[in-house]
N, C-alpha and C positions, 0 to 999 in steps of 0.2 A: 430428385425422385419424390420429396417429398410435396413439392410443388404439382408433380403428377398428380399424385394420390389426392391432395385438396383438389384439383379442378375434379376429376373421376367423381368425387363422393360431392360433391357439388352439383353434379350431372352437367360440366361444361365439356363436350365431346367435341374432338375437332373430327377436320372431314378425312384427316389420314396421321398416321403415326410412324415414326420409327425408332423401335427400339434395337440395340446393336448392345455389343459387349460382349466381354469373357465372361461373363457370369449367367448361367445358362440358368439358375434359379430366380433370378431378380425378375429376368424374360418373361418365363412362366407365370410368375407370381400376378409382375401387373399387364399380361394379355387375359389372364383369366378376369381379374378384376376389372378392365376393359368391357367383355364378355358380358358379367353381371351387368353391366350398366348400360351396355346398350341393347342387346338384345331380351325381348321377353323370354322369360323358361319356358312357357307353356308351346312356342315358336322358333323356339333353338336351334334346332333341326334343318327348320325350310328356309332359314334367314344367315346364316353361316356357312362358308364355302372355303376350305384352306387348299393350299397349293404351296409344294415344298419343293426347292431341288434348283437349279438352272435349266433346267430341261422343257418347263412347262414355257407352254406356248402364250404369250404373250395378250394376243386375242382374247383365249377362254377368262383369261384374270378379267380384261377389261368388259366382257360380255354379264361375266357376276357382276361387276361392279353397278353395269346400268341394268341389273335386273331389278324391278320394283321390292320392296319386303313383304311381308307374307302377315298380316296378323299383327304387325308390327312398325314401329313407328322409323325404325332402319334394318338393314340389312349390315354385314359386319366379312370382309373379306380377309382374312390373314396371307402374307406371304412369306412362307419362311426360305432362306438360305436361299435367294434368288439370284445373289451376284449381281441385282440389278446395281449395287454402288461402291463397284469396283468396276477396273476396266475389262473389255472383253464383250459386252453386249450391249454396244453404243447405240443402236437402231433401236433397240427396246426400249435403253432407257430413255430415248427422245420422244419413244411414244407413250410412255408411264408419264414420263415429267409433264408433256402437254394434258393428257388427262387429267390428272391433276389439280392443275387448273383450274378446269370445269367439272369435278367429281356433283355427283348429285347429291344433293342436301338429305336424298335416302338413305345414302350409303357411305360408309365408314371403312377406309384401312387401316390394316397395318403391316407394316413389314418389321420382320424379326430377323437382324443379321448379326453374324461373330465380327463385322466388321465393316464399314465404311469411309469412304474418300470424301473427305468433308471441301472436298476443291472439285467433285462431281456436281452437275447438273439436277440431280435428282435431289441430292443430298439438299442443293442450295433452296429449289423447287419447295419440297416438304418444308423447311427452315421457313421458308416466309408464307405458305400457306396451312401447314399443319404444323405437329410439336416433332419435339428431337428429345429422347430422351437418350443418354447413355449409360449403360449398366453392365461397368467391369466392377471388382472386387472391393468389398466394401474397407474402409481402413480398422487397423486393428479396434482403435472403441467401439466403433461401430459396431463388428462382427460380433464383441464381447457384450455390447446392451441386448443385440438382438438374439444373441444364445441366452441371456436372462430371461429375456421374454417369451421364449417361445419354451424355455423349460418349466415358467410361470404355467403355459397356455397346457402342458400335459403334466398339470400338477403334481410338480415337486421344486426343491427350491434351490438356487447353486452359487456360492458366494463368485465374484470376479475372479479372486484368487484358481479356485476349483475352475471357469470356464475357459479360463486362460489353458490349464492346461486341459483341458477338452481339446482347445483349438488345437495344442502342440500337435495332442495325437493324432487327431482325427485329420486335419489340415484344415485348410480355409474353405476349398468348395463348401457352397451353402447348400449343395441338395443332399450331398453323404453328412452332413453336419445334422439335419434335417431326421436323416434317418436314424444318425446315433440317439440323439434326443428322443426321441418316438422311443427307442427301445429301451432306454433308461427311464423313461417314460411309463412304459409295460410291466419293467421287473422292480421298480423303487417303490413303497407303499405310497398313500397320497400324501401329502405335502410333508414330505421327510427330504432332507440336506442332502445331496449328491456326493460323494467322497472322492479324491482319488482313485483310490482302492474299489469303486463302482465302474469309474472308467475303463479301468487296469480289465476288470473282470468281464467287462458286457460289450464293451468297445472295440471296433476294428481300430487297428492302426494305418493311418497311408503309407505306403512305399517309402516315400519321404522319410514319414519320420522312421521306419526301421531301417531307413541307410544312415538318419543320424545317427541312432543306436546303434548299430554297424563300427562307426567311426568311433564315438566314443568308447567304444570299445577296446579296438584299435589302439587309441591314443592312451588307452590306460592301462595297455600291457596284458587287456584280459583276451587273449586268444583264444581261450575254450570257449568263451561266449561270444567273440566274434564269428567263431566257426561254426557256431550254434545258429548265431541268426543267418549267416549265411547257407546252414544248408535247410533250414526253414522254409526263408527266400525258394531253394533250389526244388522244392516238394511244394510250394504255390504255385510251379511253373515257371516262374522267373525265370528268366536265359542268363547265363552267367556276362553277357556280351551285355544285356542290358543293365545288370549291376553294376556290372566297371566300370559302362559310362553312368553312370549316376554318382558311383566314387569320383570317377577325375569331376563330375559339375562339382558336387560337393569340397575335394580341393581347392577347385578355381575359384570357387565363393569364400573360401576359408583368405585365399591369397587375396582376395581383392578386399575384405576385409580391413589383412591383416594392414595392406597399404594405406587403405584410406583412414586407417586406427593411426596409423605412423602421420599423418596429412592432417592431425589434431581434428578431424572429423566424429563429431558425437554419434551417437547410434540411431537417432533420428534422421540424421544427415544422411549417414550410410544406407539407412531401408530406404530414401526417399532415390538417391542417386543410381543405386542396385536395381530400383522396383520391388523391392521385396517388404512383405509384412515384418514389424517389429519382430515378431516372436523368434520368425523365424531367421533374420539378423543377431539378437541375442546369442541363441544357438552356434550362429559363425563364429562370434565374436568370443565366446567363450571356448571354443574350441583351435582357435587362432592362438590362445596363449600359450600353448604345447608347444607351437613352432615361429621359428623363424622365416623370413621371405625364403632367404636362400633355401631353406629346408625344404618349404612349400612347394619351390618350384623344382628341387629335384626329384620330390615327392610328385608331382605331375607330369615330370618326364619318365619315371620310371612308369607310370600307369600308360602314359600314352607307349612305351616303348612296350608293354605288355599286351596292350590293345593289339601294336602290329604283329608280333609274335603269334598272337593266335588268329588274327585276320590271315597271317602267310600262311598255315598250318607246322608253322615251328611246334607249336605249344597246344597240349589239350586245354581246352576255355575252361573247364571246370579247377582243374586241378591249378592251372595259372593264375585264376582268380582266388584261389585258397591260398598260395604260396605269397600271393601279394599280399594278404593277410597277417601273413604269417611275419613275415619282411616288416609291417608299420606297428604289428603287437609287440615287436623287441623291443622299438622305443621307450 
């Protein structure tokens, strides 16, 4: 990506793009930057044409595409969540991909997807006639330089130690990380040290991490504040059906952990095999040391045997998921 951004600030523009990824922030970031650089502001308006969905007819994309620009030296088409590069809409993408080909030197795409088939036609098409950039989750240093920097950018100042745990709470999406920063941003005087205890106080926490707190709770015998965060959980809305399952991932992840800890596997090994960020490997791994495999896995049999329980209507889902609680705070 950083190879994007120098051609971008460079003004080298190719005649189509595709950015794809789980990171729905990164998207954003470099199609706006995109934006800036090929279209003039004062012409924004009449030279830019977005089209979102699977639905949109194929034709009108291609009709923007050879429309002349307005005031301007191109014209700038976005496509998002088109499915043109996955299976399913093989006559469109035969006729995207030939286009392509011959796009007019007016005019610039791009397509913005959560996903692509890099053994497609269109995919291979862009590949050798425009750029490919892919933009899933940045690794944990990564994520940690650019929470420095962007907490640089709404003046205040946060050692690594303090962004790290930002990351814990907050989780890895970069657009709610985004908006934590902004608000510690607002309430922190200007260039004053970020604390824990700033976090604690201004910060949302993800799901995530209150089902780690959850567990650690659990596993430390403290049931009144297991039951605490779970009836929290219960007055955010949360369904008790979707807490459970977030406990048994949360086991499953503890158990595959604990195996690949036992397989003399380092913790960089484990995030890298898992898919998952450092931090949040740590967290398993630390919590692995409570239990044994066997334990673990009895401990996911009793959640999934509680799951069907209240899927049959044996069991009310609220009080079942309390009692399961109750059941891993004795430990």
């Amino acid at each position: 990506m950083k190879e994007l951004e120098k051609r971008l600030k460079q003004n080298n523009i190719s005649s189509c793009y595709l950015f794809y990824g789980t990171e729905q922030y990164l998207k954003t970031q470099y199609t706006n930057l995109l934006k800036k650089t090929v279209l003039e502001p004062s012409a924004e308006i009449m030279n830019l044409d977005i089209f979102e969905g699977n639905k949109q007819d194929i034709s009108a994309i291609l009709d923007s595409a050879d429309t002349l620009p307005f005031l301007s030296e191109k014209r700038l088409v976005i496509v998002k969540e088109s499915e043109l590069f996955q299976t399913g809409r093989k006559n469109d993408t035969e006729k995207m991909s030939d286009y392509i080909k011959t796009i007019p030197d007016t005019t610039c795409i791009v397509f913005i997807e959560n996903a692509a088939d890099k053994r497609g036609k269109l995919y291979k098409t862009i590949s050798k006639y425009g750029y490919i950039a892919e933009m899933n989750g940045l690794s944990e240093k990564e994520l940690l330089y650019w929470i420095i920097r962007e907490c640089k950018r709404n003046k205040f100042q946060i050692e690594t130690k303090i962004a790290s745990y930002l990351l814990y709470v907050v989780g890895g999406e970069m657009i709610q990380l985004e908006k934590e920063i902004k608000k510690l941003g607002a309430f922190l005087p200007e260039n004053s040290q970020a604390t824990s205890y700033d976090i604690d106080i201004i910060c949302i926490k993800s799901l995530e991490t209150k089902i780690f707190d959850l567990l650690n709770a659990m596993i430390n015998g403290q049931s009144k504040q297991a039951i605490t965060i779970y009836h929290n959980l219960l007055l955010m809305k949360e369904s008790p059906l979707m807490i459970l399952a977030m406990i048994i991932r949360q086991f499953r992840m503890i158990l595959q952990c604990k195996i690949l800890l036992e397989q003399v596997k380092v913790q960089s090994q484990i995030a890298e095999k898992m898919g998952l960020r450092d931090f949040m490997v740590k967290q398993y791994v630390q919590q692995s040391k409570y239990f044994n495999i066997e334990e673990l896995r009895q401990a996911l049999e009793f959640c999934l045997q509680v799951d069907i329980n209240i899927k049959t209507g044996k069991w009310n889902s609220e009080l079942a998921v309390e009692l399961l609680l109750l059941q891993y705070s004795k430990k």
